[in-house]
MARKE-458535 format. One line per 4 residues: their letters; for each residue x, y, z of C-alpha. Coordinates in steps of 0.25 Angstrom, whole numbers, padded with zeros to 4 digits. Layout:
<nodes>
a> X Y Z | ... $
</nodes>
This chain:
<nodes>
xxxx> 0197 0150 0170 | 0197 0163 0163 | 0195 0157 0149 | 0184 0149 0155 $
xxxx> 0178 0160 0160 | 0177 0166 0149 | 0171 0156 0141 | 0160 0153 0149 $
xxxx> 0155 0167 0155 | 0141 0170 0150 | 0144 0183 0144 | 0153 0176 0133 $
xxxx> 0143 0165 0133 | 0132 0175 0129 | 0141 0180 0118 | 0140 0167 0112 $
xxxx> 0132 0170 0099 | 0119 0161 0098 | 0119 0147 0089 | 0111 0149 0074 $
xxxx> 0111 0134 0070 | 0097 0132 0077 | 0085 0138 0079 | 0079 0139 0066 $
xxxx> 0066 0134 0060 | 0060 0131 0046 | 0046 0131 0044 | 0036 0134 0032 $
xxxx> 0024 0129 0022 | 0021 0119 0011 | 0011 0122 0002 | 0006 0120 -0012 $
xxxx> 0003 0130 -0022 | -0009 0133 -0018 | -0006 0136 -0004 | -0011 0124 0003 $
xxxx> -0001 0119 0014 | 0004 0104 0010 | 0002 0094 0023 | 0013 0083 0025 $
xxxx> 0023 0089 0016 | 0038 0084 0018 | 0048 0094 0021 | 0063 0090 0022 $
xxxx> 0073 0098 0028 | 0088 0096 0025 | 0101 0101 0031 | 0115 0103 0023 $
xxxx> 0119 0088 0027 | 0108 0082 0024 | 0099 0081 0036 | 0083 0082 0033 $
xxxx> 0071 0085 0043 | 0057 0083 0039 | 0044 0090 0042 | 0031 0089 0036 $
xxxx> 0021 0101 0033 | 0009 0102 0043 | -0007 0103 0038 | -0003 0118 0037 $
xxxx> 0010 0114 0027 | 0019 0120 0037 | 0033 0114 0041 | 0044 0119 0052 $
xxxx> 0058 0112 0054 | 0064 0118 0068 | 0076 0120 0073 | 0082 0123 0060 $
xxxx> 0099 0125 0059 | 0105 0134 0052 | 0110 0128 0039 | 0106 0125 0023 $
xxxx> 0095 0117 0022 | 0085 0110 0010 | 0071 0111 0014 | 0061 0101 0005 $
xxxx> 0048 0098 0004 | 0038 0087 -0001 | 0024 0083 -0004 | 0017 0070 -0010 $
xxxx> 0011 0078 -0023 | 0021 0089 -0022 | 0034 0094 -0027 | 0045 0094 -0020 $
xxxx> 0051 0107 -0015 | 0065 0111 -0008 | 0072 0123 -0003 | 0085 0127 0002 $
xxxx> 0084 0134 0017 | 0095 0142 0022 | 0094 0145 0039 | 0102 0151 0050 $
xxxx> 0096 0143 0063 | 0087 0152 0068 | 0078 0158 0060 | 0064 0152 0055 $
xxxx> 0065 0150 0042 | 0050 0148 0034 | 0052 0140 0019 | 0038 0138 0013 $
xxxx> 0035 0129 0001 | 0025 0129 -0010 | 0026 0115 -0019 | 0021 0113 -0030 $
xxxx> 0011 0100 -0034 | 0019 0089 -0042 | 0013 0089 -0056 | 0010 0079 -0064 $
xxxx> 0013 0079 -0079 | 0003 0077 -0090 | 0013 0074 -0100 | 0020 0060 -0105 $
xxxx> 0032 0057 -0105 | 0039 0044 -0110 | 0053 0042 -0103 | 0061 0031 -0100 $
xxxx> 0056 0023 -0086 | 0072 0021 -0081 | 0071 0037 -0076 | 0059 0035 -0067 $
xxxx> 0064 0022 -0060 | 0059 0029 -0046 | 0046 0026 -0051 | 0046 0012 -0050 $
xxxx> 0055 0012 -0038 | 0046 0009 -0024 | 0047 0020 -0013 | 0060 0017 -0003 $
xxxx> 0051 0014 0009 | 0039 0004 0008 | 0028 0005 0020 | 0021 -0009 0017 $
xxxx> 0032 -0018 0020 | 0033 -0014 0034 | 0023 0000 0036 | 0036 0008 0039 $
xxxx> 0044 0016 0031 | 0055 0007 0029 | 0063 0007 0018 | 0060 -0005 0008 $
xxxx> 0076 -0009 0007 | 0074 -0010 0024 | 0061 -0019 0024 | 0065 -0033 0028 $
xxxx> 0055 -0038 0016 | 0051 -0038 0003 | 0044 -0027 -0002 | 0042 -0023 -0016 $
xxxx> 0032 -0010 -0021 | 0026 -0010 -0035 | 0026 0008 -0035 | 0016 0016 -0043 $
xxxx> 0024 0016 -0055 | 0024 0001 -0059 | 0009 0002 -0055 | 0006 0012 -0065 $
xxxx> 0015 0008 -0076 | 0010 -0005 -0075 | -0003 -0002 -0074 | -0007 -0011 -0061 $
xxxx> -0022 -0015 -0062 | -0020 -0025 -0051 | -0013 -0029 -0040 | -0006 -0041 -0047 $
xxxx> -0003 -0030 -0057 | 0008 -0026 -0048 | 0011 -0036 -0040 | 0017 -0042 -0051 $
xxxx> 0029 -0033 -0049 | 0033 -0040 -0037 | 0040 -0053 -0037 | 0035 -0064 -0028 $
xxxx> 0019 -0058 -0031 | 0009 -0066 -0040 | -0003 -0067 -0041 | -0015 -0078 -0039 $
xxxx> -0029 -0077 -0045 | -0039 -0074 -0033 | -0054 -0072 -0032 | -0055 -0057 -0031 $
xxxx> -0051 -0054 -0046 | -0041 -0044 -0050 | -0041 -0036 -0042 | -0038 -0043 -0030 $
xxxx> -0028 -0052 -0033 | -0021 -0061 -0025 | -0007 -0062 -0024 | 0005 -0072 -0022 $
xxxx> 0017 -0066 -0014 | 0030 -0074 -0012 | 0018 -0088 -0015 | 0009 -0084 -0004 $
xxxx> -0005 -0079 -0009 | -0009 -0065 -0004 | -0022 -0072 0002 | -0014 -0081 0009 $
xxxx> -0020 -0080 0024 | -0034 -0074 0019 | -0041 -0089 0021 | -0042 -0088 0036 $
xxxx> -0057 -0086 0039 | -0059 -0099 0035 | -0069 -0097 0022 | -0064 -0098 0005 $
xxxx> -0069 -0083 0003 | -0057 -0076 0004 | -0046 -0088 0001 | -0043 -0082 -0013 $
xxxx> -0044 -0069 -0011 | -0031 -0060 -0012 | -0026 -0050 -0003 | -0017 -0036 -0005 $
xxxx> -0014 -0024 0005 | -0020 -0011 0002 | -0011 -0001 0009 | -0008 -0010 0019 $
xxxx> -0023 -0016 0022 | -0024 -0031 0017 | -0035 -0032 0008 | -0044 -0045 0005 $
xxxx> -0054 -0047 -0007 | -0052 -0031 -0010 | -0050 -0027 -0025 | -0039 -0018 -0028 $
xxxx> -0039 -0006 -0033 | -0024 -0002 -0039 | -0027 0011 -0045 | -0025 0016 -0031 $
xxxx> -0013 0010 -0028 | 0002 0017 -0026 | 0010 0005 -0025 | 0009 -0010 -0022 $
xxxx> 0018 -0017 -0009 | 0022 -0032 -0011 | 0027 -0036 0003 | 0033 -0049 0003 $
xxxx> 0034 -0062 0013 | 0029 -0065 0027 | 0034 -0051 0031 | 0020 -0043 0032 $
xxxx> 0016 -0046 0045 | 0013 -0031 0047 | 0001 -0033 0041 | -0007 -0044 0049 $
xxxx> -0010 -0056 0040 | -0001 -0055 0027 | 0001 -0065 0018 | 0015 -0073 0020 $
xxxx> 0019 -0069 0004 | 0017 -0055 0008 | 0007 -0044 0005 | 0005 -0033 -0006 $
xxxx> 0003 -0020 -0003 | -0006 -0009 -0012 | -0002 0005 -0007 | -0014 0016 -0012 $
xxxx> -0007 0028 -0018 | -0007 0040 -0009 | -0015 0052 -0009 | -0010 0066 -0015 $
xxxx> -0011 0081 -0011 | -0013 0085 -0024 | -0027 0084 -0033 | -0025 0070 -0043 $
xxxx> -0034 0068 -0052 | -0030 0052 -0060 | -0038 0044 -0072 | -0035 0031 -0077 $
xxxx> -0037 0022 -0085 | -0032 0009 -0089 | -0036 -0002 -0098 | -0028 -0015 -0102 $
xxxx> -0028 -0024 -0113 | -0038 -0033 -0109 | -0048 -0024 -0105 | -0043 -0020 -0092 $
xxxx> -0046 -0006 -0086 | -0045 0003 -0073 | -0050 0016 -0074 | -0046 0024 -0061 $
xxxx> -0049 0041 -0056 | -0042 0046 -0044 | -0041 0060 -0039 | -0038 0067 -0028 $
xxxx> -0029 0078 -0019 | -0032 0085 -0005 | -0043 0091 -0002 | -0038 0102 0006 $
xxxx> -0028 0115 0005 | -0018 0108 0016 | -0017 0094 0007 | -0021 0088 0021 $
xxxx> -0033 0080 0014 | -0032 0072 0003 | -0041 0063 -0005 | -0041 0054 -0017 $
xxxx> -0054 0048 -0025 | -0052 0037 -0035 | -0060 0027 -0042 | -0054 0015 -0051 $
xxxx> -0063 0004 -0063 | -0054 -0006 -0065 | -0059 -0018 -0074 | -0051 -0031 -0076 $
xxxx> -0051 -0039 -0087 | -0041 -0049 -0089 | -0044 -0058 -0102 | -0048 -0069 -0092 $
xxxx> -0061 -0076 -0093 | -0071 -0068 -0085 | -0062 -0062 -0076 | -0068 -0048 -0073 $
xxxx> -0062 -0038 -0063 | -0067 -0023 -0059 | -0066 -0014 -0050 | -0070 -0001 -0045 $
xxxx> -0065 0006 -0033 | -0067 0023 -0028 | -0060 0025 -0017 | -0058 0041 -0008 $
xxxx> -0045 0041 0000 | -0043 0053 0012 | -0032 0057 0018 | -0029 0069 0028 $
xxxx> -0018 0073 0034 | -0022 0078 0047 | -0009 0083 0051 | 0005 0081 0048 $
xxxx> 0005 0069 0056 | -0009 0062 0054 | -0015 0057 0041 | -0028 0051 0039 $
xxxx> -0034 0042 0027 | -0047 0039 0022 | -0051 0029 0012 | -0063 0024 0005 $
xxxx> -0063 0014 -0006 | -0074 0007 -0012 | -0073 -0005 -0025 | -0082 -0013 -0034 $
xxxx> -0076 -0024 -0040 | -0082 -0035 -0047 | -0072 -0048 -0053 | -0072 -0061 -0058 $
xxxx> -0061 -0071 -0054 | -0050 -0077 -0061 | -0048 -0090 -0056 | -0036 -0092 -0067 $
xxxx> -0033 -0104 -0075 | -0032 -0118 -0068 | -0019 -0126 -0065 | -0018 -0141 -0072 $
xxxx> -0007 -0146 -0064 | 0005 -0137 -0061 | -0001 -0127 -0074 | -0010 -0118 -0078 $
xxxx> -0020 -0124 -0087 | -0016 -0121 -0101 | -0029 -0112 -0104 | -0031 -0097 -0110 $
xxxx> -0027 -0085 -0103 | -0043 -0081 -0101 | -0047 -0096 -0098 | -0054 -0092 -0082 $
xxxx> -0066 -0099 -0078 | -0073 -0091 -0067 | -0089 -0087 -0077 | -0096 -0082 -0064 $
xxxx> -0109 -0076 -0066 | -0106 -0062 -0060 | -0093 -0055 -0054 | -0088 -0056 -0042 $
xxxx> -0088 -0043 -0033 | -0080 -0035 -0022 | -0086 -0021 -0017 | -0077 -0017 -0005 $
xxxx> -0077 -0004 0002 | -0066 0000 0011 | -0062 0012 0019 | -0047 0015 0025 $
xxxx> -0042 0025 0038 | -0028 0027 0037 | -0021 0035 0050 | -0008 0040 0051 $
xxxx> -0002 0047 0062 | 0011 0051 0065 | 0012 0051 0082 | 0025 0056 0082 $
xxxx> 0039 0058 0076 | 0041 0043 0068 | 0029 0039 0073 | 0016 0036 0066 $
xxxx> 0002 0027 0066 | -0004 0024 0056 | -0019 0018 0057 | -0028 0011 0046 $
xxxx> -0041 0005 0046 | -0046 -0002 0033 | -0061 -0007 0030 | -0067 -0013 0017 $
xxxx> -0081 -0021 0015 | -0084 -0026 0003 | -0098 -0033 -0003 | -0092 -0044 -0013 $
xxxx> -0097 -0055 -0023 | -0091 -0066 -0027 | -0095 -0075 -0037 | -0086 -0086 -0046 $
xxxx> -0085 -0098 -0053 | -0075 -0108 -0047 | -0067 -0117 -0057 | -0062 -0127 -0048 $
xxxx> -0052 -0140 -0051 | -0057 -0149 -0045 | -0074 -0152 -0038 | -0075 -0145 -0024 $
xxxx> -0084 -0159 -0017 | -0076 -0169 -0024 | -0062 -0163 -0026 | -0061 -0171 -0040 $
xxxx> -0054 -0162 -0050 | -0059 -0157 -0063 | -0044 -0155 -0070 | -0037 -0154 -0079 $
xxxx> -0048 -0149 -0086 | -0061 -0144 -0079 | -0063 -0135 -0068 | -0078 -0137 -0060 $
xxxx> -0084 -0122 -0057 | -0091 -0118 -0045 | -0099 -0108 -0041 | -0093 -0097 -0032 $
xxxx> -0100 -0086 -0025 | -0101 -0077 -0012 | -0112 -0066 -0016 | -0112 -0058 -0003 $
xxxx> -0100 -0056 0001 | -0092 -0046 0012 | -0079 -0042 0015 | -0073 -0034 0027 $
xxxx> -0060 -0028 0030 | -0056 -0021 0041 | -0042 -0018 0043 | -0035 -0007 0053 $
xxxx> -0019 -0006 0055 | -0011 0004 0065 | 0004 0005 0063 | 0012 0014 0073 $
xxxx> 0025 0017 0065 | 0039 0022 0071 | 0053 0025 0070 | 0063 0026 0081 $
xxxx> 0079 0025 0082 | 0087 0017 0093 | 0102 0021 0090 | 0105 0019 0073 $
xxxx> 0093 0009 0072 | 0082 0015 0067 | 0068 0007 0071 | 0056 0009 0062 $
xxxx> 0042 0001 0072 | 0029 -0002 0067 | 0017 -0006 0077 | 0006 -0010 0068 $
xxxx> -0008 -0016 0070 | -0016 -0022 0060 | -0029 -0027 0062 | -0038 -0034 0050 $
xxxx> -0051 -0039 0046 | -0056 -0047 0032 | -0069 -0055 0032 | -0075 -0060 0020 $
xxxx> -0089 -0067 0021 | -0102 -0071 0013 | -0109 -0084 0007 | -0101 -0091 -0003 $
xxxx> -0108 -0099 -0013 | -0102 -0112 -0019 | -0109 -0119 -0031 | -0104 -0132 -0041 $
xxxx> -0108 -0127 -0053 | -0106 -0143 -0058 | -0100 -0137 -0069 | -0085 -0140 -0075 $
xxxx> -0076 -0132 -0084 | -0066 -0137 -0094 | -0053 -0128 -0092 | -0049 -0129 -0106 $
xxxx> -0062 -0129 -0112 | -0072 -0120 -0103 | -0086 -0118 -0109 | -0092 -0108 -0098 $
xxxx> -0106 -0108 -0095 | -0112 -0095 -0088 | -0115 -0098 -0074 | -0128 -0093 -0067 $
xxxx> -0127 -0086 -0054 | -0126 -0094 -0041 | -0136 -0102 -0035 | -0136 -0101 -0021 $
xxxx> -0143 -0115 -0018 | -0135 -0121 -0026 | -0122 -0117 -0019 | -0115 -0119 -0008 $
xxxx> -0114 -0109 0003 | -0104 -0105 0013 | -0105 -0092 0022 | -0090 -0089 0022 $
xxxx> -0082 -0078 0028 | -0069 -0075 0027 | -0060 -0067 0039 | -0048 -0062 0041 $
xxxx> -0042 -0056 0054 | -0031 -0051 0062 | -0025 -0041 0072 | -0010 -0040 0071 $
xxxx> 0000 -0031 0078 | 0014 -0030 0072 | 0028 -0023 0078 | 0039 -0019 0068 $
xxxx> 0053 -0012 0071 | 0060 -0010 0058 | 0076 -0007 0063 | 0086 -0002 0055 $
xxxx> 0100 0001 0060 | 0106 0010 0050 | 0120 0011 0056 | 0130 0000 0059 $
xxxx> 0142 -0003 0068 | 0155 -0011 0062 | 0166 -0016 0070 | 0178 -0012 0061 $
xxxx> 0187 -0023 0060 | 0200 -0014 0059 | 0198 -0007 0071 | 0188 -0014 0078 $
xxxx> 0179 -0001 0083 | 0165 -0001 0082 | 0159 0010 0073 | 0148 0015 0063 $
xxxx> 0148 0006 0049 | 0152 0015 0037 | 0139 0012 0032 | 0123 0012 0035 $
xxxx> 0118 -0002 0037 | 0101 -0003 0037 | 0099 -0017 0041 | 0083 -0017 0044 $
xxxx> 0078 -0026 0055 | 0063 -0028 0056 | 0055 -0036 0069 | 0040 -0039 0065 $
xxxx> 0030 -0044 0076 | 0015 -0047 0071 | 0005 -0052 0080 | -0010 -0055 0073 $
</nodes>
């Protein structure tokens, strides 16, 4: 009674010296060299064992870490366009301790330097995590699908011009001849043409026309512009219901590179042998102190020419991308883009049989009289918010209309009234042309992103709606120009412009449309439970096992 007592009267008690393990605090700035505060920049703190919190800087470049232990401690930090820069932080629990930084601007060299490419394998190797796929952060070894990334050094070590250009690089992925030239290509994935489902408005305009994801907006009948692309997405199979209609072989993907807090300036240009050139300017940086705003200008030329018969391909695009960082946890996008192009079809070389005709490689038979043209304009709004801790919406709204003409000479195998064929060795040609042409798109996606826990499972949700619109209309003009061709022995005359009434006309248009609500839960269970045989009690597994479940519902 006595030793009790003793032990809990509050004068002992009071003697009791006062913990110094919490209590403390960490705080300080990022800036540049010149004194600006840098906005978003990742700051990583990390204990003796191992164990990391993160904060991000403020639009003032300011970070606090509370509750701060005593202990040793690393304290890094990080920022797109800067160097890395890390400190060792010693605390005793209750004091506020300030560590400022100032990191430099990564610098780029001027020199060249020729060295064996087996040391910079990581340049060719795709970032861990890949948001396309699945619009999450998953990793790409847990995404129940077939992914593949062409990254940003095979696209400039390759020099990609074109779409197929990379694409190539992907297994299953070919490519079909389509009625937009090069720059539009239409692809096969896995046998399933890219404009596989784009024939439902019930008119021929937009039957042959390929069709590719810019940034995760489908795009029809656009040229591409690929001096602005980061890296290119090849999703394969049925498995892409989170983007409304796709295409059952799969979809690809062009990601736009981002934007930098640092003042660029880039010029290039490119020629090939058979006259091929793109010429491309970019620059850009922020446009204030605090790094909060940024922009980018670019303009590309880009003039095809493949040794074809009067295949023709340019295009020229200027684009002017926004972005500001409103706080920490709100970002907002801005994106203006206009293009000129102006092409003549490749219809290839015809089939006798089960094979290629056997004729020159720039045998092609399309001598319209003019080009064919595209002039779209389009405007993007991207939103990101993060609501709370794990939780963020992200909103976009796309809108393109484009002014086209479109004007060919059809070789075809066989008379359109009679259906009598002209093979093995004469093609009939026809006029095609649809002068007054106009494209729409409109198309607008929010996707709520979370992550939560329930036990050692670890639940990754996506609430997405998608909502899309793409109408193509205008007079087509088909005229018999009672005129054949011999394939092996083609003696071209020049064809005068098109003669209304002589023609056939048919008002056609084109649309494509859908609303689609999709629900995800991505699981993964990174802990198991054996039943050891020896002993037969239940117990934690000597290893991490990361099976990944996904459940997909789509309703469009």
């Amino acid at each position: 009674m006595i030793g009790a007592a003793t032990l809990f009267s509050p004068g002992v008690w009071a003697q009791t010296p006062p913990r110094t393990d919490v209590g403390g605090s960490l705080l300080g700035t990022v800036r540049d060299p010149s004194g600006a505060a840098i906005v978003g920049a990742h700051v990583t703190l990390k204990d003796e064992a191992g164990k990391a919190r993160e904060a991000q800087t403020d639009r003032e470049g300011a970070y606090h870490f509370s509750t701060f232990q005593a202990g040793r401690y690393s304290l890094s930090v990080e920022s797109q366009g800067f160097q890395e820069q890390s400190r060792e932080v010693s605390a005793n629990g209750q004091e506020a301790l300030t560590v400022n930084f100032v990191i430099a601007i990564k610098t780029q060299s001027q020199s060249m330097t020729v060295t064996d490419r087996l040391d910079r394998q990581s340049d060719y190797t795709p970032s861990a995590t890949n948001a396309t796929a699945m619009k999450t952060d998953t990793p790409v070894l847990l995404t129940p699908q077939s992914v593949q990334t062409v990254p940003t050094a095979v696209l400039l070590e390759q020099n990609a011009l074109l779409l197929s250009d990379a694409t190539r690089n992907v297994t299953g992925v070919t490519q079909d001849f389509g009625f937009n030239g090069g720059t539009q290509p239409a692809l096969i994935l896995r046998g399933f043409p890219s404009n596989f489902s784009m024939t439902a408005g019930g008119g021929s305009g937009m039957s042959g026309m390929g069709t590719y994801y810019l940034d995760g907006t489908k795009m029809v009948g656009v040229p591409l512009n690929m001096a602005d692309a980061q890296q290119v997405d090849v999703v394969k199979g049925p498995d892409t219901v989170l983007y409304g209609r796709a295409e059952p072989g799969g979809l690809v993907n062009v990601v736009t590179a981002p934007l930098l807090p640092v003042f660029t300036t880039d010029l290039e240009e490119t020629a090939s042998q058979r006259g091929s050139t793109r010429t491309t300017g970019k620059a850009g940086g922020r446009l204030n102190r605090s790094g909060s705003l940024l922009f980018r200008v670019s303009g590309t030329w880009f003039a095809d020419k493949t040794g074809r018969a009067f295949v023709r391909d340019r295009l020229g695009s200027g684009g002017l991308t926004l972005n500001w960082k409103a706080t920490t946890r709100t970002d907002l996008a801005l994106s203006l883009n206009y293009q000129h192009q102006a092409y003549r079809n490749d219809f290839g070389i015809p089939a006798v049989g089960d094979r290629p005709a056997n004729l020159p490689y720039n045998t092609q038979f399309n001598n319209s009289p003019d080009l064919s043209k595209a002039q779209p304009l389009s405007a993007r709004v991207n939103l990101g918010q993060e609501i709370f801790r794990g939780w963020r919406l992200n909103v976009r709204f796309d809108s393109l209309v484009s002014n086209t003409h479109e004007v060919d000479i059809w070789p075809y195998r066989y008379d359109i009234l009679s259906g009598a064929s002209c093979f093995p060795n004469e093609c009939l040609s026809y006029y095609y042309d649809r002068p007054h042409g106009r494209d729409r798109l409109i198309h607008g996606t929010a996707d709520l992103t979370g992550k939560f826990k329930t036990g050692p499972i670890q639940h990754s949700l996506l609430f997405g709606l998608d909502g899309y619109a793409n109408s193509r209309n205008g007079t087509l003009y088909l005229e018999d120009l009672n005129s054949s061709i011999n394939i092996y022995n083609p003696a071209y005359t020049a064809q005068p412009p098109l003669d209304p009434s002589q023609s056939i006309a048919a008002d056609v248009q084109d649309k494509i449309r859908w609303v689609a609500l999709s629900v995800q839960d991505m699981i993964i269970c990174r802990t198991a439970l054996l039943l050891w045989p020896d002993s037969g009690q239940i117990g934690p597994a000597p290893f991490t096992a990361r099976p990944a479940w996904r459940r997909t519902f789509n309703l469009s």
